[in-house]
mmCIF file of the N, C-alpha and C atoms, coordinates in Angstrom:
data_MODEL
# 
_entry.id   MODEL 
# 
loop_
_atom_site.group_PDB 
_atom_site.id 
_atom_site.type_symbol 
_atom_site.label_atom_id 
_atom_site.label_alt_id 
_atom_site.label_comp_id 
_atom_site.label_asym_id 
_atom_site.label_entity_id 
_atom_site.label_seq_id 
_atom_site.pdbx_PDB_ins_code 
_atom_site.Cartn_x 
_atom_site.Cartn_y 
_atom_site.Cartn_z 
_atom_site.occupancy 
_atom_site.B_iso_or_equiv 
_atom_site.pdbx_formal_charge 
_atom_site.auth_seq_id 
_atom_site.auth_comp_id 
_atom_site.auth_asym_id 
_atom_site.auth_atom_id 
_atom_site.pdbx_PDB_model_num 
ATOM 1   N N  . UNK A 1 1  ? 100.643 138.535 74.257 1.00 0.00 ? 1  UNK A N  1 
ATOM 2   C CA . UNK A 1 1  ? 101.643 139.095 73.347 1.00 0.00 ? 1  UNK A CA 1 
ATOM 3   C C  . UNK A 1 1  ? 103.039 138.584 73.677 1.00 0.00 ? 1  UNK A C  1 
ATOM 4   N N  . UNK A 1 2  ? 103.296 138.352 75.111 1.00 0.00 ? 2  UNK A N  1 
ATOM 5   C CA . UNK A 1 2  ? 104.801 138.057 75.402 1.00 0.00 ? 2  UNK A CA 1 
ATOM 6   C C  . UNK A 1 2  ? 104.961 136.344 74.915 1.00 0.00 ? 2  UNK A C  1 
ATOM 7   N N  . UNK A 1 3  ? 103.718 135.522 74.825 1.00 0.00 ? 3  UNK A N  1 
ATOM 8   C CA . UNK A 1 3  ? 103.528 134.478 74.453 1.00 0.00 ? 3  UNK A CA 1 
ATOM 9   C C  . UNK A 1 3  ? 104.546 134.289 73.294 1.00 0.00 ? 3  UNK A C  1 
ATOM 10  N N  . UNK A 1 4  ? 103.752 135.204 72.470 1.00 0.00 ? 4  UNK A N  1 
ATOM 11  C CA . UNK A 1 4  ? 103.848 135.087 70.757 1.00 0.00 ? 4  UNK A CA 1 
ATOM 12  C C  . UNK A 1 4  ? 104.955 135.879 70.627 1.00 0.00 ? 4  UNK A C  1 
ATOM 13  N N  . UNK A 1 5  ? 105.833 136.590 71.496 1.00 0.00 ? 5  UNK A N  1 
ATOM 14  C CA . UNK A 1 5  ? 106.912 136.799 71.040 1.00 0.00 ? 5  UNK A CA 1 
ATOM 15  C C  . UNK A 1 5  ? 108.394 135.833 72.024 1.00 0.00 ? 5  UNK A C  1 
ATOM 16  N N  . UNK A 1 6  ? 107.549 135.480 72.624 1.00 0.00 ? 6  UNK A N  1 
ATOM 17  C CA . UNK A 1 6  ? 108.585 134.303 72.954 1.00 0.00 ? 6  UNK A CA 1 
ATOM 18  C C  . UNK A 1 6  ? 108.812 133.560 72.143 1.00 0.00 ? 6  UNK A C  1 
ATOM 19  N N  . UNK A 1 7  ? 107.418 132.539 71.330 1.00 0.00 ? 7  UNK A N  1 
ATOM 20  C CA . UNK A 1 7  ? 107.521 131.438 70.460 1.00 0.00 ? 7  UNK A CA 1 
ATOM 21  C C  . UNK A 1 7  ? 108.307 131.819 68.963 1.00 0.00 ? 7  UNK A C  1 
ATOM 22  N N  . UNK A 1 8  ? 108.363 133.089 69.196 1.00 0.00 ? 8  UNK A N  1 
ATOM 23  C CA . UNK A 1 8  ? 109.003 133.692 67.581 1.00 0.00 ? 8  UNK A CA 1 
ATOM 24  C C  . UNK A 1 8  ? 110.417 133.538 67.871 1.00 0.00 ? 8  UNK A C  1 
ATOM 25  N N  . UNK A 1 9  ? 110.483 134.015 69.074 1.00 0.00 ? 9  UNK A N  1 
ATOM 26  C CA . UNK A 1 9  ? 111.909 134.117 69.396 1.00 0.00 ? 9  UNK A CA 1 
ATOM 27  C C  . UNK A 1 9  ? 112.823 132.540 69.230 1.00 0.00 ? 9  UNK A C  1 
ATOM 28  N N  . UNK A 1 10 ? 112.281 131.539 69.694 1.00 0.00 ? 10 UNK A N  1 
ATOM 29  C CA . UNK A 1 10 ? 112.435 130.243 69.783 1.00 0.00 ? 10 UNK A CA 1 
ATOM 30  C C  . UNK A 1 10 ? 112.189 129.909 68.436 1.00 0.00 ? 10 UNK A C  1 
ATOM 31  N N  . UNK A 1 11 ? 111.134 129.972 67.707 1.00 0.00 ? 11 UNK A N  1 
ATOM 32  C CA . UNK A 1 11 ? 111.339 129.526 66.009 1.00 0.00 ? 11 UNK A CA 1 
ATOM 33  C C  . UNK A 1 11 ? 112.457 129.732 66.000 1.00 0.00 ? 11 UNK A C  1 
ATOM 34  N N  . UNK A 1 12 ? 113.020 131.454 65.934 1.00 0.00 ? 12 UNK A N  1 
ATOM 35  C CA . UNK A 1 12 ? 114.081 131.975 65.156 1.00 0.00 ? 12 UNK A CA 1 
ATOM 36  C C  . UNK A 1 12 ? 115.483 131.315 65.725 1.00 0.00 ? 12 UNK A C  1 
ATOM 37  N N  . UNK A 1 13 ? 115.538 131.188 66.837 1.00 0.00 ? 13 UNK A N  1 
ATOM 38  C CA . UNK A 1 13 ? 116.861 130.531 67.428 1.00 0.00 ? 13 UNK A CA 1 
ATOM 39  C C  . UNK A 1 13 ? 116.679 129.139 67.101 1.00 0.00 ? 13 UNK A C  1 
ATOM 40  N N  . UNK A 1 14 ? 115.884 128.377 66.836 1.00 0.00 ? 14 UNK A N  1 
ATOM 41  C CA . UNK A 1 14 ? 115.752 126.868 65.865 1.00 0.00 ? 14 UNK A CA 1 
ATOM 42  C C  . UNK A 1 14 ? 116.265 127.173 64.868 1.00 0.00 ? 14 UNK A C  1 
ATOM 43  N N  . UNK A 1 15 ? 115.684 127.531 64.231 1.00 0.00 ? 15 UNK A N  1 
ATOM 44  C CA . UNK A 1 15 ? 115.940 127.779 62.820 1.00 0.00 ? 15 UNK A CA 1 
ATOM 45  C C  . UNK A 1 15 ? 117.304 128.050 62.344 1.00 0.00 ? 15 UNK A C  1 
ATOM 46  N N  . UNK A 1 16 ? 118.124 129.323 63.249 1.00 0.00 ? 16 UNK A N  1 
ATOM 47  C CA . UNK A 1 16 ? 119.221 129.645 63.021 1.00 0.00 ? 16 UNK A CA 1 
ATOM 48  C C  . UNK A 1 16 ? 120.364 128.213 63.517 1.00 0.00 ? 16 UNK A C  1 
ATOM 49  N N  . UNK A 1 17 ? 120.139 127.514 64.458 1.00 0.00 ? 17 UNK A N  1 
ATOM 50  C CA . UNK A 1 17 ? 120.698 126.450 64.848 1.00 0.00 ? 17 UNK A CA 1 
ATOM 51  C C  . UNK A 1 17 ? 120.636 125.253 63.643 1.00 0.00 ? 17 UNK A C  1 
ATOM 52  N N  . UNK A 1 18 ? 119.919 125.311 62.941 1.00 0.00 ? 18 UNK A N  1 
ATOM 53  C CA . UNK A 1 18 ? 119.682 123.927 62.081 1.00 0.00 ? 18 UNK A CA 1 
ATOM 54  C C  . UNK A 1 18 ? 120.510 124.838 60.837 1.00 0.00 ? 18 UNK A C  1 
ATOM 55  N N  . UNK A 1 19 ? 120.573 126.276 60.667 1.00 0.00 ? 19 UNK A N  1 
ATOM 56  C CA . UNK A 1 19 ? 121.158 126.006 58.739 1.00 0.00 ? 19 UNK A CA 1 
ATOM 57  C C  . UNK A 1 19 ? 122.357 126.365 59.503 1.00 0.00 ? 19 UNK A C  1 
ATOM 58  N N  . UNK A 1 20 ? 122.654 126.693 61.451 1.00 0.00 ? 20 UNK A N  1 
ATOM 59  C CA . UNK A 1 20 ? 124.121 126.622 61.329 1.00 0.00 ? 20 UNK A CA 1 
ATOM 60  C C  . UNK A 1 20 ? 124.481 125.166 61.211 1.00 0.00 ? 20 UNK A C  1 
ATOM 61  N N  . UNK A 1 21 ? 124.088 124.393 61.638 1.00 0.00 ? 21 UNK A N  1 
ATOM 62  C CA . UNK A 1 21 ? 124.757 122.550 61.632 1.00 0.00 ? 21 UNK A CA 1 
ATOM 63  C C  . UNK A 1 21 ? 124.652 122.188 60.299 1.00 0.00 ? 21 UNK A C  1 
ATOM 64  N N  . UNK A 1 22 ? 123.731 123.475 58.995 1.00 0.00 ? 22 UNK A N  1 
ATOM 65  C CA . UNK A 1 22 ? 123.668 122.686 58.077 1.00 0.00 ? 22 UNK A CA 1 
ATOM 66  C C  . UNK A 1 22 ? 124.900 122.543 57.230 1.00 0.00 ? 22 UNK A C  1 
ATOM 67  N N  . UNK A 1 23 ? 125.207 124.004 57.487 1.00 0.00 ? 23 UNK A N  1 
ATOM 68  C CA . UNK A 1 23 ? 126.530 124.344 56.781 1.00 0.00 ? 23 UNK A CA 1 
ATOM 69  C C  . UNK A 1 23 ? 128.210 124.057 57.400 1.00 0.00 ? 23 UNK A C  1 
ATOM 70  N N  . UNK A 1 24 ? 127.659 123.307 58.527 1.00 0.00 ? 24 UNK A N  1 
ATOM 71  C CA . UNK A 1 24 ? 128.902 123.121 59.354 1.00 0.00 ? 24 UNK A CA 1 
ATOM 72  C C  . UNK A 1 24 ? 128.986 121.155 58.560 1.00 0.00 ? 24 UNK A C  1 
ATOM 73  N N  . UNK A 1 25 ? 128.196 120.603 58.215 1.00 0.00 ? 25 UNK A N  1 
ATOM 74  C CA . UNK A 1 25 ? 128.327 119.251 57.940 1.00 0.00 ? 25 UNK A CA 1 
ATOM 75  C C  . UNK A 1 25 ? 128.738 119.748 56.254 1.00 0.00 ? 25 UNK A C  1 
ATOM 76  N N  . UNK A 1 26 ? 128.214 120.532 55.077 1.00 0.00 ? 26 UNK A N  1 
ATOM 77  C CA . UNK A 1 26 ? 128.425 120.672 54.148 1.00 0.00 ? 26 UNK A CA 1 
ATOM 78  C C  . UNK A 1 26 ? 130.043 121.221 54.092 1.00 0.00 ? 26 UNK A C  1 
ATOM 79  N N  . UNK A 1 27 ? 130.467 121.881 55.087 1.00 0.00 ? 27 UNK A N  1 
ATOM 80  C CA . UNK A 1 27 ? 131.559 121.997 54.745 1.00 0.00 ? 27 UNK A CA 1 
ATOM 81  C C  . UNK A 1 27 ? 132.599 121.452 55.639 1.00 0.00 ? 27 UNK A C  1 
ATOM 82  N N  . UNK A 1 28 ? 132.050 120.219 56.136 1.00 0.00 ? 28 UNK A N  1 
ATOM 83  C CA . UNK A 1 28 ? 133.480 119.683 56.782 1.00 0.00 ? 28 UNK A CA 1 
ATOM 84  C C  . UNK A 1 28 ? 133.551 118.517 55.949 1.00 0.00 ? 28 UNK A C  1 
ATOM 85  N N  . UNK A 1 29 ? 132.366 118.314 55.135 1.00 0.00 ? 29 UNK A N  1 
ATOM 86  C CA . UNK A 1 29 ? 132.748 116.776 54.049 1.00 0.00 ? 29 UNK A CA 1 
ATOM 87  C C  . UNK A 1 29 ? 133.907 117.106 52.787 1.00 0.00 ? 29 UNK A C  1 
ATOM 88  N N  . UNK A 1 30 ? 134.410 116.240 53.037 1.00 0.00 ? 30 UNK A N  1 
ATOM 89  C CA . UNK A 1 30 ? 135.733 115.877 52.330 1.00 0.00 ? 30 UNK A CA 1 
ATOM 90  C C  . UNK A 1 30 ? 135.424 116.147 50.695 1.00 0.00 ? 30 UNK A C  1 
ATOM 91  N N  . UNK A 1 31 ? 136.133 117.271 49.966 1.00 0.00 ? 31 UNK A N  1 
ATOM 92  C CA . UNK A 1 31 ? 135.928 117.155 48.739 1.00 0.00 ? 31 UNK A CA 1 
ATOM 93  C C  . UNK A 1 31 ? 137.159 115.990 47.943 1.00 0.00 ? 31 UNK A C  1 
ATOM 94  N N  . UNK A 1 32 ? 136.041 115.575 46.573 1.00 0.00 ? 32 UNK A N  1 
ATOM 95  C CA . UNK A 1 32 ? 136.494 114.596 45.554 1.00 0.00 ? 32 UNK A CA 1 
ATOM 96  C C  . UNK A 1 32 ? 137.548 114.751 45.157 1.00 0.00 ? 32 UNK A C  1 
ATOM 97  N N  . UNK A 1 33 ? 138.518 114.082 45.553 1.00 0.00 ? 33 UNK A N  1 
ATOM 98  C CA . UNK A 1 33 ? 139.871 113.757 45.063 1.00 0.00 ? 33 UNK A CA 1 
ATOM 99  C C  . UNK A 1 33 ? 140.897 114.275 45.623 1.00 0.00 ? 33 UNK A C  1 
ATOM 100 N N  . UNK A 1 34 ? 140.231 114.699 46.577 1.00 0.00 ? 34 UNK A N  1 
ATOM 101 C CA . UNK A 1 34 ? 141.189 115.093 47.473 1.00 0.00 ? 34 UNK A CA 1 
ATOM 102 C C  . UNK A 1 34 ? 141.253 114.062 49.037 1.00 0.00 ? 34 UNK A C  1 
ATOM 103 N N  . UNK A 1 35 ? 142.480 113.662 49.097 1.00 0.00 ? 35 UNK A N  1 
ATOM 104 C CA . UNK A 1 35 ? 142.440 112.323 50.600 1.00 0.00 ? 35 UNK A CA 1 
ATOM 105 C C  . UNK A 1 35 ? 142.525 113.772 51.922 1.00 0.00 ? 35 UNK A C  1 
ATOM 106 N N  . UNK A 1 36 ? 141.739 112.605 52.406 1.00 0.00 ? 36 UNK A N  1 
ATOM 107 C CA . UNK A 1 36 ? 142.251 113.071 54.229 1.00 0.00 ? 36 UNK A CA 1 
ATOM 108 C C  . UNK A 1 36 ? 143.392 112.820 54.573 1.00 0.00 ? 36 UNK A C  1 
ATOM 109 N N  . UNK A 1 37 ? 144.272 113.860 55.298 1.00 0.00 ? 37 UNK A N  1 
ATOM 110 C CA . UNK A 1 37 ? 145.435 113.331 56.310 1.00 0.00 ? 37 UNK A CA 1 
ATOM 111 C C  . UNK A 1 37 ? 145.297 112.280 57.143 1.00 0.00 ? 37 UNK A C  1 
ATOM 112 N N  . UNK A 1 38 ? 145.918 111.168 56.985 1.00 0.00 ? 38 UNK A N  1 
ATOM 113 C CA . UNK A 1 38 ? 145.647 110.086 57.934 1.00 0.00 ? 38 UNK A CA 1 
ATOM 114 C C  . UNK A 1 38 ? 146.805 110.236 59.560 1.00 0.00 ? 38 UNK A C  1 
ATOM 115 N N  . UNK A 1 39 ? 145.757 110.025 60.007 1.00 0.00 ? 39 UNK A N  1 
ATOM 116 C CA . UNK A 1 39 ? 146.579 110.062 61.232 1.00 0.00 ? 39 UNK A CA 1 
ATOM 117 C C  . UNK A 1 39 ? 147.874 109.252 61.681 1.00 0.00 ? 39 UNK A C  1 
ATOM 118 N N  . UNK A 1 40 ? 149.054 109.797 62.171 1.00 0.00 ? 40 UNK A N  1 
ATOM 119 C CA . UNK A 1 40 ? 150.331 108.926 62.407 1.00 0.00 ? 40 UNK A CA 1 
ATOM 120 C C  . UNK A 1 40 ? 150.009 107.618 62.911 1.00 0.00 ? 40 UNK A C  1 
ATOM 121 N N  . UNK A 1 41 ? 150.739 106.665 62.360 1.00 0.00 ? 41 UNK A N  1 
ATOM 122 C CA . UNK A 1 41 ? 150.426 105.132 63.012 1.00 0.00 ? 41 UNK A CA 1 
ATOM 123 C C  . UNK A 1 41 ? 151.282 105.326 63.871 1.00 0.00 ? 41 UNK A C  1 
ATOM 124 N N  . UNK A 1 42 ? 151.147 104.457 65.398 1.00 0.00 ? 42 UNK A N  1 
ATOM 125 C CA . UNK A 1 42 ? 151.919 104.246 66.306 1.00 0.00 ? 42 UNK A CA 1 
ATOM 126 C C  . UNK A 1 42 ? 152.797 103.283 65.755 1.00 0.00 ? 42 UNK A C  1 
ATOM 127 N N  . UNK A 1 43 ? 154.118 103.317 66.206 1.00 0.00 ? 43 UNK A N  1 
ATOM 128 C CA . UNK A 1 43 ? 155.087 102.402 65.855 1.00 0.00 ? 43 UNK A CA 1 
ATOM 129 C C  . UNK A 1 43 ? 155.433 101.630 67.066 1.00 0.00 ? 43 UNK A C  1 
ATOM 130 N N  . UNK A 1 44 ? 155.448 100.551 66.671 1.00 0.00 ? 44 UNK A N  1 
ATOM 131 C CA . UNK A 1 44 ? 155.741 99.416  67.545 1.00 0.00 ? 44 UNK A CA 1 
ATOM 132 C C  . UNK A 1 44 ? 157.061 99.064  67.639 1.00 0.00 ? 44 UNK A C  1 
ATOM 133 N N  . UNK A 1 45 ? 158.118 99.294  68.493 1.00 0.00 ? 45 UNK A N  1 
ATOM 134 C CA . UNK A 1 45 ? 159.003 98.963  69.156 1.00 0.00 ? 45 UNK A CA 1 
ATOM 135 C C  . UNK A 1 45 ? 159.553 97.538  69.369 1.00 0.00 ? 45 UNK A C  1 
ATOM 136 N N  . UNK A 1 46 ? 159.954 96.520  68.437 1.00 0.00 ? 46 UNK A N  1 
ATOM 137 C CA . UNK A 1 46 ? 160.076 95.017  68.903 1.00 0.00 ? 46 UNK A CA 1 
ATOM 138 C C  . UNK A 1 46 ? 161.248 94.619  69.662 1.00 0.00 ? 46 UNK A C  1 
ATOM 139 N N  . UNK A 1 47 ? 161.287 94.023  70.813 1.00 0.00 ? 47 UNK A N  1 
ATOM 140 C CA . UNK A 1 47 ? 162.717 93.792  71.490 1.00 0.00 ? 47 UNK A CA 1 
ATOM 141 C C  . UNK A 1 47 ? 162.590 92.403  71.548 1.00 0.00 ? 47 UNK A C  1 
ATOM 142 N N  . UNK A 1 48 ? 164.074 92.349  70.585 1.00 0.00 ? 48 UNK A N  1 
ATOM 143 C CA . UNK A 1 48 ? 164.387 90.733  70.659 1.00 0.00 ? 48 UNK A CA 1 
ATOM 144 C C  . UNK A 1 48 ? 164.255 90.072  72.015 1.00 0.00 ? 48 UNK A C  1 
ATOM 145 N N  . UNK A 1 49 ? 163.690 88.566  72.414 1.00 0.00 ? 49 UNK A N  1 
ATOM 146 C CA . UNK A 1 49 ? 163.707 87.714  73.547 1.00 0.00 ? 49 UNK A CA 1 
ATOM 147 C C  . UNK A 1 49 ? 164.843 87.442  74.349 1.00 0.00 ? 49 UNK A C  1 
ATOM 148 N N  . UNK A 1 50 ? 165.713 87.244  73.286 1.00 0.00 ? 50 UNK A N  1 
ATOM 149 C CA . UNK A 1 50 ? 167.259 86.862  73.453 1.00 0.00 ? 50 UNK A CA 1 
ATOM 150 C C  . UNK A 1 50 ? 167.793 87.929  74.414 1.00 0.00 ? 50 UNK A C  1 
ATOM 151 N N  . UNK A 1 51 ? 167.729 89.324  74.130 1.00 0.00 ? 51 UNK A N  1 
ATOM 152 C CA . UNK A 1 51 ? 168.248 90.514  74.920 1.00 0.00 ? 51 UNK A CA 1 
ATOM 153 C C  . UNK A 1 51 ? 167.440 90.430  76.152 1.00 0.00 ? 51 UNK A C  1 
ATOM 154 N N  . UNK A 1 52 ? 165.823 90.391  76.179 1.00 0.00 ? 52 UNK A N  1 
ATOM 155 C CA . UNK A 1 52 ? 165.480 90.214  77.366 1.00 0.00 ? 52 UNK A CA 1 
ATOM 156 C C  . UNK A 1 52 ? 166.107 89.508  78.534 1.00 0.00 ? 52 UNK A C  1 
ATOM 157 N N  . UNK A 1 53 ? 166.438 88.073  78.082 1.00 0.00 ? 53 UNK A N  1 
ATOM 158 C CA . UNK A 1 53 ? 166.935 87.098  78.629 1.00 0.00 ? 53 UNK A CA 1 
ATOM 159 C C  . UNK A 1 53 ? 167.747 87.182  79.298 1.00 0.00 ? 53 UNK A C  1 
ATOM 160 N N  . UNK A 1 54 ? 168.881 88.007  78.507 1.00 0.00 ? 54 UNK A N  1 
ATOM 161 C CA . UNK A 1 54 ? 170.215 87.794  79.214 1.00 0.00 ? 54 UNK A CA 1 
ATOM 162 C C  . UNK A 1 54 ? 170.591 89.369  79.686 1.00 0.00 ? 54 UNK A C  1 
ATOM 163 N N  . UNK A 1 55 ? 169.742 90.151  79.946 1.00 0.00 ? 55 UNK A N  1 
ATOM 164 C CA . UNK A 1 55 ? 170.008 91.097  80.814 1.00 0.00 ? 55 UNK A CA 1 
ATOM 165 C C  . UNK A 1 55 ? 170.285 90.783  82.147 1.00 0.00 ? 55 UNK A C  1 
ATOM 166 N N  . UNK A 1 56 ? 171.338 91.698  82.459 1.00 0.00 ? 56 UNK A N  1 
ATOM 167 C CA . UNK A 1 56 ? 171.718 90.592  84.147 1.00 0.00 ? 56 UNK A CA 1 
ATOM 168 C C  . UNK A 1 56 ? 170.069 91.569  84.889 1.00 0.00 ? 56 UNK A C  1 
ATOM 169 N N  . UNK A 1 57 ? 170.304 90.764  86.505 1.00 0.00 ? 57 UNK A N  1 
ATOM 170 C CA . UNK A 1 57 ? 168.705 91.079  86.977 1.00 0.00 ? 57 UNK A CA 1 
ATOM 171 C C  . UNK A 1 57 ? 169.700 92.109  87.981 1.00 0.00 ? 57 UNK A C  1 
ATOM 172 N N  . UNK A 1 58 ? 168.445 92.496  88.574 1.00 0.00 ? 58 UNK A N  1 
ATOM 173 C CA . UNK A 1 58 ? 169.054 93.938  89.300 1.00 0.00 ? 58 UNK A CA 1 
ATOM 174 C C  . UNK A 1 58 ? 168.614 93.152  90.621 1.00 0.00 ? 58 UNK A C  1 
# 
């Protein structure tokens, strides 16, 4: 008996695990027409050669 109520127990905690991931993928997909926030681009910093150059040296 403790068999068969172990294996029930384990169905039921499967089971509950799969329609939770089911509904966790159905509702993290992106609805139609609506964009994703894109993430900030890093900005790149360019320092002229010329300034490098003629910084006095320490």
């Amino acid at each position: 008996m403790a068999e068969r109520n172990l294996a029930v127990g384990v169905a039921l905690a499967l089971a509950l695990g799969v329609a939770a991931l089911l509904v966790a993928l159905i509702h993290c997909q992106p609805r139609a027409g609506v964009e994703a926030p894109q993430p900030p681009k890093p900005k790149i910093v360019l320092v002229p050669i010329d300034f490098v150059l003629q910084s006095p040296q320490v």
